[in-house]
LUMVEXFI-179904 format. One record per atom (N, C-alpha, C, O): residue number from 1; residue in three letters; atom name; x, y, z. Coordinates in nm, 4 decimals. Layout:
BEGIN
+-----+-----+------+----------+----------+----------+
|   n | res | atom |       xx |       yy |       zz |
+-----+-----+------+----------+----------+----------+
| NUM | ala |   CA |        X |        Y |        Z |
...
+-----+-----+------+----------+----------+----------+
This chain:
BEGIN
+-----+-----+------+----------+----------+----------+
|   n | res | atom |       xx |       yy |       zz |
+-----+-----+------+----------+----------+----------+
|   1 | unk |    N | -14.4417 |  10.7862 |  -4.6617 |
|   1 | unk |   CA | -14.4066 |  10.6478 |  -4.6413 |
|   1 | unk |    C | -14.3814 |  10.6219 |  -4.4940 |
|   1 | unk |    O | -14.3921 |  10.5108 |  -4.4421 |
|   2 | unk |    N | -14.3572 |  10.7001 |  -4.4496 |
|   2 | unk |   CA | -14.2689 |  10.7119 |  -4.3338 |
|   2 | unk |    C | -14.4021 |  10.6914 |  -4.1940 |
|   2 | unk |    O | -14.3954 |  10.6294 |  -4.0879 |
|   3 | unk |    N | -14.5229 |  10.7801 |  -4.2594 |
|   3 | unk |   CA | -14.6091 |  10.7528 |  -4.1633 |
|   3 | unk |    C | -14.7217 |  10.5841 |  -4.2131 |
|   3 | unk |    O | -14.7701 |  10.5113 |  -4.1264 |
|   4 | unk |    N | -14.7331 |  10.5674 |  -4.3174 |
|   4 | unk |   CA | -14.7928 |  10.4135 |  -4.3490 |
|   4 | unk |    C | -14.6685 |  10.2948 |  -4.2705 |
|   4 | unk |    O | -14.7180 |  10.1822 |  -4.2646 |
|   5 | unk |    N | -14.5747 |  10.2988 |  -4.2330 |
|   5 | unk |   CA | -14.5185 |  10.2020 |  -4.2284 |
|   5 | unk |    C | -14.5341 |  10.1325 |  -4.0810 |
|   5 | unk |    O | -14.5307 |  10.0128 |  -4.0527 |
|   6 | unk |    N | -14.5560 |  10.2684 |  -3.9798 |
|   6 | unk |   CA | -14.5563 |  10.1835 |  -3.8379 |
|   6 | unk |    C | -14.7283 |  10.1929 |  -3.8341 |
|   6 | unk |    O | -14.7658 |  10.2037 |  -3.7173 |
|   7 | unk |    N | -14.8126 |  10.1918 |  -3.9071 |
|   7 | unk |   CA | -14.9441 |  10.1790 |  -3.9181 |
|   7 | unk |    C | -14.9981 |  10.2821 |  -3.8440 |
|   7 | unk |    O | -15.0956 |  10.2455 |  -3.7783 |
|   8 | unk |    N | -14.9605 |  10.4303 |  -3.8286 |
|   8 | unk |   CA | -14.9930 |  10.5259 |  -3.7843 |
|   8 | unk |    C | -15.0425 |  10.6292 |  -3.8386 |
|   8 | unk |    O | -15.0440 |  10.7376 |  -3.7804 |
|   9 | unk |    N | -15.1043 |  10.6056 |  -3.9929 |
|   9 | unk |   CA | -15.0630 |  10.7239 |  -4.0827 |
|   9 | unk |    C | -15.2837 |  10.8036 |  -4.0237 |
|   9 | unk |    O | -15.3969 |  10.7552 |  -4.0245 |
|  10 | unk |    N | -15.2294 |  10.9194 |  -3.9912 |
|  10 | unk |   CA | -15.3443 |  11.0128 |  -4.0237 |
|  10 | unk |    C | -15.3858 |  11.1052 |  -4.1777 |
|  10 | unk |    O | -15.3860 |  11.0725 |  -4.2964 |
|  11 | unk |    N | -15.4155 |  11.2216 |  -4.1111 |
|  11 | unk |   CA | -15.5389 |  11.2602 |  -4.2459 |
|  11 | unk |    C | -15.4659 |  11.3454 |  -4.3383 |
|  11 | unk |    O | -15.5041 |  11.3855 |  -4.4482 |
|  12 | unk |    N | -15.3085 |  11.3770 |  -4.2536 |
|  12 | unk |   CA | -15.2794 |  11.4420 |  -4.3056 |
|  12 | unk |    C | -15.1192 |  11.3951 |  -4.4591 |
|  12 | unk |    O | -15.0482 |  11.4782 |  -4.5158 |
|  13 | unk |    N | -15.1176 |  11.2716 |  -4.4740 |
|  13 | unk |   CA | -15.0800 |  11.2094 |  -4.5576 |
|  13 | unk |    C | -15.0794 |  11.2780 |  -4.6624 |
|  13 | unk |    O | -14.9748 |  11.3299 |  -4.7013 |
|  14 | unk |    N | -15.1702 |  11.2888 |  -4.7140 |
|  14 | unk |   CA | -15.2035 |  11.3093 |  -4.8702 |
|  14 | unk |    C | -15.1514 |  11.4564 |  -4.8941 |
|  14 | unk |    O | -15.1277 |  11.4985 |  -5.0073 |
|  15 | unk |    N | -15.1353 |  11.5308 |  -4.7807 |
|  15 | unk |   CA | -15.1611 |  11.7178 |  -4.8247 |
|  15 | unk |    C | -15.0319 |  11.6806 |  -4.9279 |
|  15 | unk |    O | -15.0442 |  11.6357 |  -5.0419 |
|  16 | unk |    N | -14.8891 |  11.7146 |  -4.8497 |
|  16 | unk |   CA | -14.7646 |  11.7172 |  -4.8815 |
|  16 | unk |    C | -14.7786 |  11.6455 |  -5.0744 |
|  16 | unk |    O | -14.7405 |  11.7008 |  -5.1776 |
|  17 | unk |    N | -14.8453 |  11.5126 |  -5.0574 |
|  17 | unk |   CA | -14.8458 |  11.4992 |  -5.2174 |
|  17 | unk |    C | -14.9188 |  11.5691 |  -5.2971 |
|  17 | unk |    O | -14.8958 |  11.5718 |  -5.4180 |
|  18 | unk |    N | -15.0183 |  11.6365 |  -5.2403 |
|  18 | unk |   CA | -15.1504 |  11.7431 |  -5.3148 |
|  18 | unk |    C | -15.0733 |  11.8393 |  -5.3519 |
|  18 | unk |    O | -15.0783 |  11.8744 |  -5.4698 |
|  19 | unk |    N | -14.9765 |  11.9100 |  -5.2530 |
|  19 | unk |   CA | -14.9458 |  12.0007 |  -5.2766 |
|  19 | unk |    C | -14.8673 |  12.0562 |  -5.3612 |
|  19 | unk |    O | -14.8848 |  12.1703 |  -5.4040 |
|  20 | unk |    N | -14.7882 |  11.9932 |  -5.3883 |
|  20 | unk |   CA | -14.6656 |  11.9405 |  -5.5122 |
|  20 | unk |    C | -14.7206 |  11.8878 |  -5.6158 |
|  20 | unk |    O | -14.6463 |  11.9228 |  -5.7075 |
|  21 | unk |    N | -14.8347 |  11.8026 |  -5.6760 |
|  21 | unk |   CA | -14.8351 |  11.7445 |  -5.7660 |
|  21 | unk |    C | -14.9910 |  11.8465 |  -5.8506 |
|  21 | unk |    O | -15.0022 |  11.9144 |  -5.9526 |
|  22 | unk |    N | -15.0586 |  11.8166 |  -5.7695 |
|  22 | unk |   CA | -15.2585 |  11.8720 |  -5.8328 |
|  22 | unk |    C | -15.2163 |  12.0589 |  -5.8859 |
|  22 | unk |    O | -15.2972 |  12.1110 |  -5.9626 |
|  23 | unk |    N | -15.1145 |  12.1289 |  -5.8484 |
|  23 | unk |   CA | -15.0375 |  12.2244 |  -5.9109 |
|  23 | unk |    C | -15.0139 |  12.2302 |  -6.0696 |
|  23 | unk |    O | -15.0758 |  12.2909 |  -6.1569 |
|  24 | unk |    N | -14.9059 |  12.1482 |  -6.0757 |
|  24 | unk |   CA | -14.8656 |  12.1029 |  -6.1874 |
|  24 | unk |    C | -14.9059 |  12.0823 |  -6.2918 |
|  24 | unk |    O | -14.8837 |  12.1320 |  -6.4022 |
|  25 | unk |    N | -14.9899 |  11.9787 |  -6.2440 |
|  25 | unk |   CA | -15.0547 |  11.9004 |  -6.3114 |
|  25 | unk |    C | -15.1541 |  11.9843 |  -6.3645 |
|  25 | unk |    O | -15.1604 |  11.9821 |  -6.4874 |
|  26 | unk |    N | -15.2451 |  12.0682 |  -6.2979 |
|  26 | unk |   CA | -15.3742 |  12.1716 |  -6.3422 |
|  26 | unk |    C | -15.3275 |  12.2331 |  -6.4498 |
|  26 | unk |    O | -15.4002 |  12.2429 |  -6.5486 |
|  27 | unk |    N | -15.1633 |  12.2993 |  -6.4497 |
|  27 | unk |   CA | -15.1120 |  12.4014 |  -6.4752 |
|  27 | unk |    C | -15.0713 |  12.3271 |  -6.6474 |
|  27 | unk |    O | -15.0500 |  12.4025 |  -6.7424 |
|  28 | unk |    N | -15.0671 |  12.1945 |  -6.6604 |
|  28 | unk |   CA | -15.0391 |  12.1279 |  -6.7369 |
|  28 | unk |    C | -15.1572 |  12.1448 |  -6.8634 |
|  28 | unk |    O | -15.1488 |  12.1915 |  -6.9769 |
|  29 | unk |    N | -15.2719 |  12.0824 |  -6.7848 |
|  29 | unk |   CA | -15.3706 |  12.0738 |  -6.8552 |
|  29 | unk |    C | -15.4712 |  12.2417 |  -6.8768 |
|  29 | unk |    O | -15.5889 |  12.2422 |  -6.9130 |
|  30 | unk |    N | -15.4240 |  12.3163 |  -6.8580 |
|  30 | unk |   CA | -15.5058 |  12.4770 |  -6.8512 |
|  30 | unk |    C | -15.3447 |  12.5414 |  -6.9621 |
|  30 | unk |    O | -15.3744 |  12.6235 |  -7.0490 |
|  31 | unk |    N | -15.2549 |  12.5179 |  -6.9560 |
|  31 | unk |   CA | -15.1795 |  12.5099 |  -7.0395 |
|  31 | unk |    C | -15.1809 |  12.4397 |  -7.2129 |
|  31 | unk |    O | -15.1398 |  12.4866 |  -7.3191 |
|  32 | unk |    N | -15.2366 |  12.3314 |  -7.1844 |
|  32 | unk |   CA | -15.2193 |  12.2738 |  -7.3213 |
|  32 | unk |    C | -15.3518 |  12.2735 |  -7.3991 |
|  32 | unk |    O | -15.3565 |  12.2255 |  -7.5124 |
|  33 | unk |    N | -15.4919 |  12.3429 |  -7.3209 |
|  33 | unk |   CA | -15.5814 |  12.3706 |  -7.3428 |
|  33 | unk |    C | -15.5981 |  12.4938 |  -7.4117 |
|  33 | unk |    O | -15.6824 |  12.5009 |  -7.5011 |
|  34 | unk |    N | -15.5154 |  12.6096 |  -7.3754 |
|  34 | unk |   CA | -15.4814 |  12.7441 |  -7.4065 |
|  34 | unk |    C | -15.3828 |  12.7127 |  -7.5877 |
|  34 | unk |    O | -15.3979 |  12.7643 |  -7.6984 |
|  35 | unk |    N | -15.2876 |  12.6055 |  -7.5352 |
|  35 | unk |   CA | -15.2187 |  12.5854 |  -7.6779 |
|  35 | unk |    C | -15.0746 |  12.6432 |  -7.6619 |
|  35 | unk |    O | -14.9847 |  12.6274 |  -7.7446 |
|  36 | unk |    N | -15.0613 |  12.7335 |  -7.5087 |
|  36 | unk |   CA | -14.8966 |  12.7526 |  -7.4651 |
|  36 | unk |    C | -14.8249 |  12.5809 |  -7.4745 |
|  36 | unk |    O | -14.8599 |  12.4960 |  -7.3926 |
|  37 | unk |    N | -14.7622 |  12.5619 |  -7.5428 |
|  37 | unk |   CA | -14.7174 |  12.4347 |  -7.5515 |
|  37 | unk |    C | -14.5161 |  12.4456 |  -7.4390 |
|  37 | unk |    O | -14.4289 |  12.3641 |  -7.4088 |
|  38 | unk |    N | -14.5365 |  12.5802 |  -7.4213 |
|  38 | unk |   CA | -14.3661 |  12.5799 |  -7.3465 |
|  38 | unk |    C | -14.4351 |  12.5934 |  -7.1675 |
|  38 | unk |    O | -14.3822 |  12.5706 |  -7.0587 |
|  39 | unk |    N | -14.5263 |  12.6247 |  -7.1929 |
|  39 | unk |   CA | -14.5480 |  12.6046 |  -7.0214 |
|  39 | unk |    C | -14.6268 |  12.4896 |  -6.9903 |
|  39 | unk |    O | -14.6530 |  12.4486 |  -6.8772 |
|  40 | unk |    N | -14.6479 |  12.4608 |  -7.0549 |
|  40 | unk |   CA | -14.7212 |  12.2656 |  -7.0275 |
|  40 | unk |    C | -14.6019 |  12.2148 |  -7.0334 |
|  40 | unk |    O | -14.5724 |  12.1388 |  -6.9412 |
|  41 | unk |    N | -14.5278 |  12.2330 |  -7.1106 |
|  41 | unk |   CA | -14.3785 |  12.1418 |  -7.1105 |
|  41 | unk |    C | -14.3381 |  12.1790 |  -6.9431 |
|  41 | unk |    O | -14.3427 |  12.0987 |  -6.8499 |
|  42 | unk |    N | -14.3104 |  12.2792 |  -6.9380 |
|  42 | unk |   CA | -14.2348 |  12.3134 |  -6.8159 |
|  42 | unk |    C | -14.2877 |  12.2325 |  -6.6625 |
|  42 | unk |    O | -14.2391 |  12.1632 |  -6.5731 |
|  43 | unk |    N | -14.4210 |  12.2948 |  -6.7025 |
|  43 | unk |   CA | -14.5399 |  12.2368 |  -6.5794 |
|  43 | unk |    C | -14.4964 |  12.0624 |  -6.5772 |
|  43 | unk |    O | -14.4415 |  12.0137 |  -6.4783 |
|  44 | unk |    N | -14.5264 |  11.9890 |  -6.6874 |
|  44 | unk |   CA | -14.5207 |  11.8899 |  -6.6906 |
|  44 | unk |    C | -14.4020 |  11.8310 |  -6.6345 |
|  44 | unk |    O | -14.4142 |  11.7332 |  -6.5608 |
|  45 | unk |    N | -14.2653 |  11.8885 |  -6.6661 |
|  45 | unk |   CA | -14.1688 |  11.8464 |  -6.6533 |
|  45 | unk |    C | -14.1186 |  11.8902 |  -6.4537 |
|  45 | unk |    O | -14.0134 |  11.8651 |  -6.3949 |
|  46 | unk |    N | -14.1985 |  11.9343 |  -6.4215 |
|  46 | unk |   CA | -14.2364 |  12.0038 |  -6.2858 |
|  46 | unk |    C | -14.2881 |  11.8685 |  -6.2000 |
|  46 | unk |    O | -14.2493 |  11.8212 |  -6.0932 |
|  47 | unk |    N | -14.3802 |  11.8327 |  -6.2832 |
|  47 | unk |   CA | -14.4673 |  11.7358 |  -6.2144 |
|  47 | unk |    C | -14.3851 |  11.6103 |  -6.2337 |
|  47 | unk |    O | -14.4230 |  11.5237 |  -6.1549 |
|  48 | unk |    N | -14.2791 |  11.5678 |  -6.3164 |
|  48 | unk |   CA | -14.2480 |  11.4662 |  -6.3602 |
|  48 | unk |    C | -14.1074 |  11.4308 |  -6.2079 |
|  48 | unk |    O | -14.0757 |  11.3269 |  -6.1499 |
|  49 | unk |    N | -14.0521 |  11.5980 |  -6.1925 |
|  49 | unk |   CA | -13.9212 |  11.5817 |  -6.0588 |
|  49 | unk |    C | -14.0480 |  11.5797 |  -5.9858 |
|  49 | unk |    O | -14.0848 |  11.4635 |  -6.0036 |
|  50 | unk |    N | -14.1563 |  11.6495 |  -5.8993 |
|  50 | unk |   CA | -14.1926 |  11.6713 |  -5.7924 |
|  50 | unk |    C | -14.2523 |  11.4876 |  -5.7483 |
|  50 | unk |    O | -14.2566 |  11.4546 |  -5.6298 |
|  51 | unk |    N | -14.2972 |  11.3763 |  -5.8730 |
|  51 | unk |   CA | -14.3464 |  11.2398 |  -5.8592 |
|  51 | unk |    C | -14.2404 |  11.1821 |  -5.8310 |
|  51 | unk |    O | -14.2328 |  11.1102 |  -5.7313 |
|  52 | unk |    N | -14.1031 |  11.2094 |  -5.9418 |
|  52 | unk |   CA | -13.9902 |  11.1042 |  -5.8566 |
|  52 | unk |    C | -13.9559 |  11.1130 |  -5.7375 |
|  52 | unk |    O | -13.9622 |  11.0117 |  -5.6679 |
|  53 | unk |    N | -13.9006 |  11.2636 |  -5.6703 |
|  53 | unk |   CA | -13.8859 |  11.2933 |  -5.5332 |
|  53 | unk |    C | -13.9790 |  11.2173 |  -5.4332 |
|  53 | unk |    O | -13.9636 |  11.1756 |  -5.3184 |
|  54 | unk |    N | -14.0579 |  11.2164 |  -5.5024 |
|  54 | unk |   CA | -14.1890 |  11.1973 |  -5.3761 |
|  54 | unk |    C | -14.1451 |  11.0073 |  -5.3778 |
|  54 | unk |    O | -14.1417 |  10.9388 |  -5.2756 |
|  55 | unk |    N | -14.1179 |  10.9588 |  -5.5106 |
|  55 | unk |   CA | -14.0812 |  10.7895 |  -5.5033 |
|  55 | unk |    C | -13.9503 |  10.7807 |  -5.3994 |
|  55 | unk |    O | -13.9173 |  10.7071 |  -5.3065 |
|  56 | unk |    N | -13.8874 |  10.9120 |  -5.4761 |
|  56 | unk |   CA | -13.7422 |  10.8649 |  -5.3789 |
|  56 | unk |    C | -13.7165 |  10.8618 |  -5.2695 |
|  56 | unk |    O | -13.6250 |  10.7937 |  -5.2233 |
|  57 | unk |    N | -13.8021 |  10.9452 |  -5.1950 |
|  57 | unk |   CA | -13.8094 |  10.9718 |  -5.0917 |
|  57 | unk |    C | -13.8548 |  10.8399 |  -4.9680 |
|  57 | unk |    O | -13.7908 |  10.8110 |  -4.8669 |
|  58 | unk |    N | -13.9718 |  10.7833 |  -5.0126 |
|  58 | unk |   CA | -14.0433 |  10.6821 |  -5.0331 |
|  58 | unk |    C | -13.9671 |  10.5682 |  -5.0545 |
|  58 | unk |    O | -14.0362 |  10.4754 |  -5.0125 |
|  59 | unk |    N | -13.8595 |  10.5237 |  -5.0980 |
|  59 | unk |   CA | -13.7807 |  10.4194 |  -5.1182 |
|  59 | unk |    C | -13.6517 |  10.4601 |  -5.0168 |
|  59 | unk |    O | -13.6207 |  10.3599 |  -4.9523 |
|  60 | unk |    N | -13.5820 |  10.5559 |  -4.9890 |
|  60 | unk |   CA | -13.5119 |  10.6059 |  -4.9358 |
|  60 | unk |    C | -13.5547 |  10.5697 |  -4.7680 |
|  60 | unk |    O | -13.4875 |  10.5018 |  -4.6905 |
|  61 | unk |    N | -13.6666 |  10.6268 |  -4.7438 |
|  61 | unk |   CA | -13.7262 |  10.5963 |  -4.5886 |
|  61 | unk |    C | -13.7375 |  10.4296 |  -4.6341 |
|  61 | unk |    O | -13.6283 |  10.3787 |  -4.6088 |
|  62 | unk |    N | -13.7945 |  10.3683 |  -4.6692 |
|  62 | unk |   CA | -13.7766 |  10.2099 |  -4.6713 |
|  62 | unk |    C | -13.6594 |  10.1096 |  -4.6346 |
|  62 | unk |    O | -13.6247 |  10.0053 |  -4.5793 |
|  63 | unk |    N | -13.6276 |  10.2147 |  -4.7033 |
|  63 | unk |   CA | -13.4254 |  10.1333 |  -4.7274 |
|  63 | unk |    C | -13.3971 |  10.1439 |  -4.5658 |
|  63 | unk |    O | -13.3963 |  10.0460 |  -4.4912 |
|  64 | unk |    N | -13.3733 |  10.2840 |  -4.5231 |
|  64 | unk |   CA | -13.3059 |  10.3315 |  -4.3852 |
|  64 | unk |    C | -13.4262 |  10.2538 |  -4.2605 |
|  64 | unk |    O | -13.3752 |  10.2243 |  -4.1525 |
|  65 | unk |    N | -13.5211 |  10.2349 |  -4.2717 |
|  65 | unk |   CA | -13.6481 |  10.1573 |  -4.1893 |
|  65 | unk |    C | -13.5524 |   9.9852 |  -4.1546 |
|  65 | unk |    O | -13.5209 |   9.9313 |  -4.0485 |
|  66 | unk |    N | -13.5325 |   9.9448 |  -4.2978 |
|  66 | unk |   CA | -13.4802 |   9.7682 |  -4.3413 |
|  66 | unk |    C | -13.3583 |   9.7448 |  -4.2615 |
|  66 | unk |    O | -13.3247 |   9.6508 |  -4.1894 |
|  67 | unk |    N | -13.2777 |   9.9020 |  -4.3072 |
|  67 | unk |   CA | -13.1148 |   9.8882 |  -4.1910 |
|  67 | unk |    C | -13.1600 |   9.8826 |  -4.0803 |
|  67 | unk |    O | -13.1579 |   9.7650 |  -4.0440 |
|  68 | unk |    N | -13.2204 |   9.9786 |  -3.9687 |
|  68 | unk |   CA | -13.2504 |   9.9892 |  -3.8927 |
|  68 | unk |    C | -13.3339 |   9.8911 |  -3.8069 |
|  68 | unk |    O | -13.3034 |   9.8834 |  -3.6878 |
|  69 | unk |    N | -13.4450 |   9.8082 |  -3.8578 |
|  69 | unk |   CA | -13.4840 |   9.7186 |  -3.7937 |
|  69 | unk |    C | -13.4261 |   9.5872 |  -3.8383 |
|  69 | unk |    O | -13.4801 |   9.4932 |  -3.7799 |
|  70 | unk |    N | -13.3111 |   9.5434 |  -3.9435 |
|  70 | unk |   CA | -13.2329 |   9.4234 |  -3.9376 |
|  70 | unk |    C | -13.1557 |   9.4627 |  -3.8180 |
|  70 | unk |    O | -13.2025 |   9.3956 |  -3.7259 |
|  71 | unk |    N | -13.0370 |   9.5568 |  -3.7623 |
|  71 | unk |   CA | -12.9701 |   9.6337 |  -3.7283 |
|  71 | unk |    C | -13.0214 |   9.5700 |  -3.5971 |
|  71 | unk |    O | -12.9575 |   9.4809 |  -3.5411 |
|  72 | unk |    N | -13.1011 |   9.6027 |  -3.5647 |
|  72 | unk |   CA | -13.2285 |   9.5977 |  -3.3917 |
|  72 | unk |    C | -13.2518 |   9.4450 |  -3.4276 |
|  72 | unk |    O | -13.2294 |   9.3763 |  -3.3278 |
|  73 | unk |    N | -13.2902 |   9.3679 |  -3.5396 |
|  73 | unk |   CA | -13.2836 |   9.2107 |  -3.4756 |
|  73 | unk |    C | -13.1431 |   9.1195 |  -3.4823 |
|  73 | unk |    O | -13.1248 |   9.0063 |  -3.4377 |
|  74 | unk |    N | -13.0400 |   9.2173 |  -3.5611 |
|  74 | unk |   CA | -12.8983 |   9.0907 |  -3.5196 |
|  74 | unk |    C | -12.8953 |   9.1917 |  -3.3518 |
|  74 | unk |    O | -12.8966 |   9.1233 |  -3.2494 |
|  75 | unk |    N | -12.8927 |   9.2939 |  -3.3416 |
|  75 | unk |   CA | -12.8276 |   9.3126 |  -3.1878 |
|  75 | unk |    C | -12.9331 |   9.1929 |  -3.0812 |
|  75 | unk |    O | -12.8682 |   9.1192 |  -3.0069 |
|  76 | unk |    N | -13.1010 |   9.1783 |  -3.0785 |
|  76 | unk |   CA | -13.1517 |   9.0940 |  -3.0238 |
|  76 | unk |    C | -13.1012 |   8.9719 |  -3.0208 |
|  76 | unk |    O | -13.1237 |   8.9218 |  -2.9106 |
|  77 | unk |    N | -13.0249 |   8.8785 |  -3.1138 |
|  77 | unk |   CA | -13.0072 |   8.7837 |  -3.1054 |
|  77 | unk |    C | -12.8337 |   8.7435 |  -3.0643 |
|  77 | unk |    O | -12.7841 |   8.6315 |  -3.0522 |
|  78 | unk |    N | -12.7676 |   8.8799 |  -3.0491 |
|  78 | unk |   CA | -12.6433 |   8.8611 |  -2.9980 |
|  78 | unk |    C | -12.6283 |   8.7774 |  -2.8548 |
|  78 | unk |    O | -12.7135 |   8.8292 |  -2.7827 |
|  79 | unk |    N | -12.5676 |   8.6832 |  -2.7862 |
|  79 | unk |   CA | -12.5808 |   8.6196 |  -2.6404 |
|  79 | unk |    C | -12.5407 |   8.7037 |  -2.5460 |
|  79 | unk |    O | -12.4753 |   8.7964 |  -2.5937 |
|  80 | unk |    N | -12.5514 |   8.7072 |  -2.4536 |
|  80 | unk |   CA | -12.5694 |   8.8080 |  -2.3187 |
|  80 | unk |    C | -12.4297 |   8.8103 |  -2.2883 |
|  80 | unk |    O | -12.3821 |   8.6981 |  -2.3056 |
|  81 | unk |    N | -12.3344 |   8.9051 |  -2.2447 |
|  81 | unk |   CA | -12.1847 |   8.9054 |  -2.1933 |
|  81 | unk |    C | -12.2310 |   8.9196 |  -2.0709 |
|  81 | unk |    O | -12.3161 |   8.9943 |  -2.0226 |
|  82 | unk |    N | -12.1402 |   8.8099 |  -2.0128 |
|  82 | unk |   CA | -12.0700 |   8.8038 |  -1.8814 |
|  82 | unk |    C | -12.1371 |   8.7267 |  -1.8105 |
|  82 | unk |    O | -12.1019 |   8.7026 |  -1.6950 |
+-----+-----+------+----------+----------+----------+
């Protein structure tokens, strides 16, 4: 989030979510294909924290971005001392 927001984001965006989620998720479906039904659970439930983190994270940088640049336009509009 952090790199989409000041319109800077490069190529490397996506790894960090690849890396955490296309895991899981494989491990999910090669799991429930096999018919282990406790490691698809697990996997799944893997993939289910590693998507919220990745939201929270993602809402978290938003939030602290909103303080920070309200923060920077009341100080702009404070009148000049002295």
């Amino acid at each position: 989030m952090l790199s989409l927001t000041p319109k800077k984001s490069g190529s490397l965006v996506g790894v960090p979510i690849s890396v955490t989620t296309l895991p899981a998720a494989a491990n999910v479906a090669v799991a429930a294909a096999y018919g282990v039904r406790d490691e698809a659970g697990g996997s799944a439930l893997r993939l289910v924290i590693n998507l919220s983190a990745i939201v929270l994270a993602g809402v978290l940088t938003l939030a602290v971005q909103q303080v920070w640049w309200w923060n920077l336009a009341r100080r702009s509009r404070r009148p000049a001392v002295g």
